[in-house]
N, C-alpha and C positions, 0 to 999 in steps of 0.2 A: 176634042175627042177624049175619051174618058176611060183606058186600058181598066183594066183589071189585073194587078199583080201576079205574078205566077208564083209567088210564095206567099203560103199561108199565115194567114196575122200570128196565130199560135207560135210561128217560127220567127218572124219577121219582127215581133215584139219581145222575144226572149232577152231576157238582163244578161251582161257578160258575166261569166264565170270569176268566183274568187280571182282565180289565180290571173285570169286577162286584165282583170282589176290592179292585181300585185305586180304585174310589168308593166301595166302604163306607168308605175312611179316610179320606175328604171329607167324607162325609155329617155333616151337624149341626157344623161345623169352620168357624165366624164368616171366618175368613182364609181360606179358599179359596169361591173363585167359583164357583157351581155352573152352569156353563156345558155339560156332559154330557149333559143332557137335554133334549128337546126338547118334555116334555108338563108339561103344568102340573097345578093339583087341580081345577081347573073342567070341568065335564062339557061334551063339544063341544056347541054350540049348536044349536038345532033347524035353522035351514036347510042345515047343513053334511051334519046325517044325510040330512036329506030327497034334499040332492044325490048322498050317496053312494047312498044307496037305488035313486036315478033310476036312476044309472048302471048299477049292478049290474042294473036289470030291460031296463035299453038294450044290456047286453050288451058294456059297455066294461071290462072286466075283463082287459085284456092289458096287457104293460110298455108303456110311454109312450117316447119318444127318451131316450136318454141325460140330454140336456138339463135335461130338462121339457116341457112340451105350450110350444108358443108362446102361447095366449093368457094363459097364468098367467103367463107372464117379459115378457109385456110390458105385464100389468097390474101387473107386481113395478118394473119401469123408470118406468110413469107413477107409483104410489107414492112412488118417492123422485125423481122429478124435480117431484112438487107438492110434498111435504115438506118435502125439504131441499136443494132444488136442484141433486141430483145428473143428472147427464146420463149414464147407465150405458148403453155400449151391448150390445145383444141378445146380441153371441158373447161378451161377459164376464159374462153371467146364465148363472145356473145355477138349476132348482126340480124336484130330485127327490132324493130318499130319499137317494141313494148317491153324488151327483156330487160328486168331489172327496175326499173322504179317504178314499180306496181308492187313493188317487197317492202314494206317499209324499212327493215334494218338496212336492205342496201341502199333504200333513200337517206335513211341517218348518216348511213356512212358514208355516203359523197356528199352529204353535205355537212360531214365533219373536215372532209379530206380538202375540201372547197373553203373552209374556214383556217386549214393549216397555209394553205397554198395563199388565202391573205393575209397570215398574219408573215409568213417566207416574202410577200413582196412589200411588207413594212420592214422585214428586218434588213432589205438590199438596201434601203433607203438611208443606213446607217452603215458604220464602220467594220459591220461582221464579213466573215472572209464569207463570198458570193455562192462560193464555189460547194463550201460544206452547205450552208443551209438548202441551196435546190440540191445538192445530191441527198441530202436527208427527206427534202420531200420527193425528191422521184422514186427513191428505193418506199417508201409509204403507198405512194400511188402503187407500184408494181406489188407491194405486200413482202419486203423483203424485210421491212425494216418498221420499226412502230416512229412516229412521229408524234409533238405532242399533239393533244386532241384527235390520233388517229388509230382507230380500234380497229382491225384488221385489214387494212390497207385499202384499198378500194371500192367501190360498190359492184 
């Protein structure tokens, strides 16, 4: 019996994308950091479906601000102000899909600040005190502090 595809050859023949290309030669590669993706192997958990569920029968199916919705960024703010005792404020949160590396300087700058943070776990590998070089790079990531290679601290 001889199905006919339900995906069009136009789509079913497209080349991967540059960048799908630049992580298969990460992939499985112990020294590089697999920081690209943002889903894990864990199936999302029952209340997260159920909320999207809600949503979708609610009718909240449109783009959200730029931003993020406000009460996700400032549940994202109380998080690390009970955690780690950051004090982040609101116009420096970001919580959606796309904010931010569709900039290109804040693409430079994370992956300047990503460039500081590997040369910070060559230099644990040596005799320097632990303690100053990640506190030099966290105060860079927060923007509190310049690091080398790190032009305004974060993206």
């Amino acid at each position: 019996m001889n199905h006919k595809s339900p995906i069009r050859p136009v789509i079913r023949d497209l080349e991967p994308s540059g960048i799908t290309k630049v992580t298969a030669l990460g992939l499985g590669n112990p020294e590089v950091l697999p920081l690209w993706f943002g889903e894990t192997d864990l199936v999302t958990p029952p209340f997260i479906r159920q909320a999207a569920i809600q949503a979708l029968e609610d009718g909240r199916t449109f783009y959200t601000n730029a931003r993020g919705i406000q009460p996700l960024r400032e549940a994202i703010r109380d998080f690390h102000k009970r955690t780690v005792g950051a004090d982040i404020a609101l116009e420096r949160s970001a919580a959606a899909g796309r904010t931010g590396l569709t900039d290109a300087g804040r693409t430079r700058s994370l992956a300047a600040w990503f460039d500081a943070a590997n040369r910070t776990r060559e230099l644990l590998r040596t005799t320097v005190r632990a303690d100053l070089a990640v506190t030099e790079l966290l105060l860079a990531w927060r923007g509190d502090a310049p690091s080398a290679g790190v032009k305004g601290g974060r993206a």
